[in-house]
N, C-alpha and C positions, 0 to 999 in steps of 0.2 A: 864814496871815499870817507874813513876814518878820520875824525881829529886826533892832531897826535899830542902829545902829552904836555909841552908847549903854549900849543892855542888852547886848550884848558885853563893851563896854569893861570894864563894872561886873562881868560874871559873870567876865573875868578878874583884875579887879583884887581881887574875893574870892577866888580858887582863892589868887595871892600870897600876900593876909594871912595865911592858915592855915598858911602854913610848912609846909614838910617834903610826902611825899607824902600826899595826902587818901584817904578811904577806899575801896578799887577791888574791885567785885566780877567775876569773869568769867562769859561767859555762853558755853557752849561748845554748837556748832549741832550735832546728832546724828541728825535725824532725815530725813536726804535717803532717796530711792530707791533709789541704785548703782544706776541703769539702763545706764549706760555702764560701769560695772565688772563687770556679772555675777554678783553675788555682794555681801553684804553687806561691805562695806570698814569699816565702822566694829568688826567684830568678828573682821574677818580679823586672822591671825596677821602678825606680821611681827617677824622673829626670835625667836619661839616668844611674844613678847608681843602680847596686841590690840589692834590701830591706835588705840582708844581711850584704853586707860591708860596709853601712849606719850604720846599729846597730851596729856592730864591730867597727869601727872606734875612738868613744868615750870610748870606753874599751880600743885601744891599746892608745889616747894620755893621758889616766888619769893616774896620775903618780901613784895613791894608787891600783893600777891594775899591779899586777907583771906577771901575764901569763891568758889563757885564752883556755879552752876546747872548742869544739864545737860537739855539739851532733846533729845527723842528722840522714835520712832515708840512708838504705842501698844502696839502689839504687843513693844516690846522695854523696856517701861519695868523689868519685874522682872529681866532681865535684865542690865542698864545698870548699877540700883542692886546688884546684887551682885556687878558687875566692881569698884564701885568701894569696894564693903569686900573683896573680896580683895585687892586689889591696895592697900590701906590709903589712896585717896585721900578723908581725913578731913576735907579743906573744902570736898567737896561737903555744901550743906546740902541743895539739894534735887534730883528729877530730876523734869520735866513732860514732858507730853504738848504736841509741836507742832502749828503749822497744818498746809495743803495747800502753803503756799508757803517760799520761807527767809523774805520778809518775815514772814508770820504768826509762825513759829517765833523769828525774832529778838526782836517784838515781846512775845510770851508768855513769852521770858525775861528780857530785859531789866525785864517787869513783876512777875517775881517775886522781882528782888534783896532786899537788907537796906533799909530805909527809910534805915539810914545810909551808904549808897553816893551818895559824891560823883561817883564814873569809874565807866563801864562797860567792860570790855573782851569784845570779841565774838568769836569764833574758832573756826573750821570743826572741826567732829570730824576731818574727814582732812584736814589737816595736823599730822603726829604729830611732825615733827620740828625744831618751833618748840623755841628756847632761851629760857632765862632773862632772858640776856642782850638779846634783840629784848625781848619781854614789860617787862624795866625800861624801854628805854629810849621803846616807845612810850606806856607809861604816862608817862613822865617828861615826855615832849613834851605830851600831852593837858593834863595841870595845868596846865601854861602857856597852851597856845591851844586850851582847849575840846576840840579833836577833831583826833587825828593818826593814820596809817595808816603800814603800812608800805611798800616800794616798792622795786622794781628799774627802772633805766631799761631801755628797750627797746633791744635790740641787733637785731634783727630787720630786715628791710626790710618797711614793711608797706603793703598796697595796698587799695586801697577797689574794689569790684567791683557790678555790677550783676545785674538778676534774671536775666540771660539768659547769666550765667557769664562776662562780659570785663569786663577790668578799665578801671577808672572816672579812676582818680586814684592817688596816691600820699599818705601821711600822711607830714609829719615827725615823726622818731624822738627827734627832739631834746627834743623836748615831749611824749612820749608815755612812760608810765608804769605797769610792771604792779605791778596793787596784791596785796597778802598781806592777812593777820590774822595776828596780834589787830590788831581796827581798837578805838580806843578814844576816849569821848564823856564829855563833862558827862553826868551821871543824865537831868535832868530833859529836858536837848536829843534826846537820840538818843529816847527815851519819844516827845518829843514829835513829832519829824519823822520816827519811824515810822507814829506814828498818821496823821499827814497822807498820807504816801505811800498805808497801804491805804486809808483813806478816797477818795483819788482813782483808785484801783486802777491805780497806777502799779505795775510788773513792777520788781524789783531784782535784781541780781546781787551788788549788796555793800548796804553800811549808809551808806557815806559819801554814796552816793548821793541820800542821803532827807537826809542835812546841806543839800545845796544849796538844799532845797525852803525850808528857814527861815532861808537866808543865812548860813549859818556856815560858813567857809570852813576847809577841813582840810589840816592840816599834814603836809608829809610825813618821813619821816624812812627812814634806810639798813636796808633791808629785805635780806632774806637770799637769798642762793641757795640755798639748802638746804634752805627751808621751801618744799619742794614741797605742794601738794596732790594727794591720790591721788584720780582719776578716771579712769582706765582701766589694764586688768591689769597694763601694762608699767611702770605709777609705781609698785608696789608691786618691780619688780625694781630699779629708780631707787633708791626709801627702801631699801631693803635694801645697798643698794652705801655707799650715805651714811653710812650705822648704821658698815658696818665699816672705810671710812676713816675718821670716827670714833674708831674703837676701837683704830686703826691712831695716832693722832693723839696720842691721850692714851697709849699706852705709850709713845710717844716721849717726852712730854715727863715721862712718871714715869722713865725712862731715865738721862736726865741728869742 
């Protein structure tokens, strides 16, 4: 069942009254395959640190981040939880064991937040080089309209193609939009329009997806070019390039 336009209105016009940001837990996705990368990405090194505690780290300094799940494969759960006391990320409270799918895995951590998590913020283990800065401001958008994602518009020329390998049509570019994470929800909404997506065993590639199914329409906001995600060997030469302009970036401005 849809929300109608009403219990919207009301579940924004509460997010308002409560002033200031409300209480945002994140749910950080950990437990893919790496079928396409060869090798485990979420524990690979990259610049002598692991793609994980890279992505974590900007979750534990951002102050609108009050705790932090981590979902992962069964197989790597004692591991996981001891990257994440070496490495001192102390708001993780918990780490679980995911589904078969990312919806399952979303779903299993989104239902293990704090009861007082009013936001949830959702976001891929490999993308390790999301900033604080994205993470404020899609949390900041979410308080206001329920559920906002991040986004680069498409630059790309992009063509729609048939089964038999020739191309079909063209998309416009104009309206077409690559989405990032942290995607972030009402608690109780993304809870709930996940459950309906596996219920109907609808296949997801992101979270906002499952927003549509109960009408709530998600906000977008200026998403990053730098928050790559790592799926194949050569995004990890990419993040590493990133890292040291970067690094290149802030000596400059400690310089002056």
């Amino acid at each position: 069942m849809k929300l109608d336009l009403k219990k919207i209105k009301k579940l924004k016009e509460q997010m308002a009254e409560a002033g200031g940001l409300p209480y945002c837990s994140a749910v950080v996705l950990a437990a893919g395959s790496s079928q396409r990368m060869g090798n485990d990405k979420i524990l690979a090194k990259l610049c002598e640190l692991p793609v994980l505690a890279r992505t974590l780290r900007p979750f534990q300094d951002c102050d609108c981040i009050r705790e932090i799940v981590v979902v992962t494969a069964a197989e790597k759960l004692e591991e996981v939880t001891e990257l994440c006391r070496e490495y001192n990320i102390g708001k993780v409270r918990k780490v679980v064991c995911g589904g078969k799918t990312r919806a399952e895995s979303a779903l299993v951590g989104v239902s293990e937040v704090s009861p007082n998590a009013a936001l949830i913020a959702v976001h891929d283990g490999a993308r390790p080089l999301v900033t604080e800065a994205l993470i404020q401001r899609t949390v900041s958008a979410a308080a206001k309209q329920l559920a906002a994602v991040p986004a680069i518009r498409s630059t790309d020329t992009l063509k729609t193609a048939g089964e038999d390998g020739f191309l079909t049509g063209s998309v416009d570019r104009e309206s077409t939009w690559r989405i990032q994470t942290p995607q972030v929800f009402r608690a109780e909404l993304i809870k709930g329009a996940l459950t309906k997506a596996l219920k109907q065993g609808l296949p997801l590639t992101d979270d906002s997806s499952a927003m549509d199914l109960i009408g709530v329409k998600t906000a977008l906001v200026e998403g990053d070019e730098e928050n790559i995600k790592l799926t194949k060997p050569l995004d990890l030469l990419f993040a590493e390039a990133i890292l040291r302009e970067r690094r290149r970036r802030d000596a400059d401005r400690a310089g002056l």
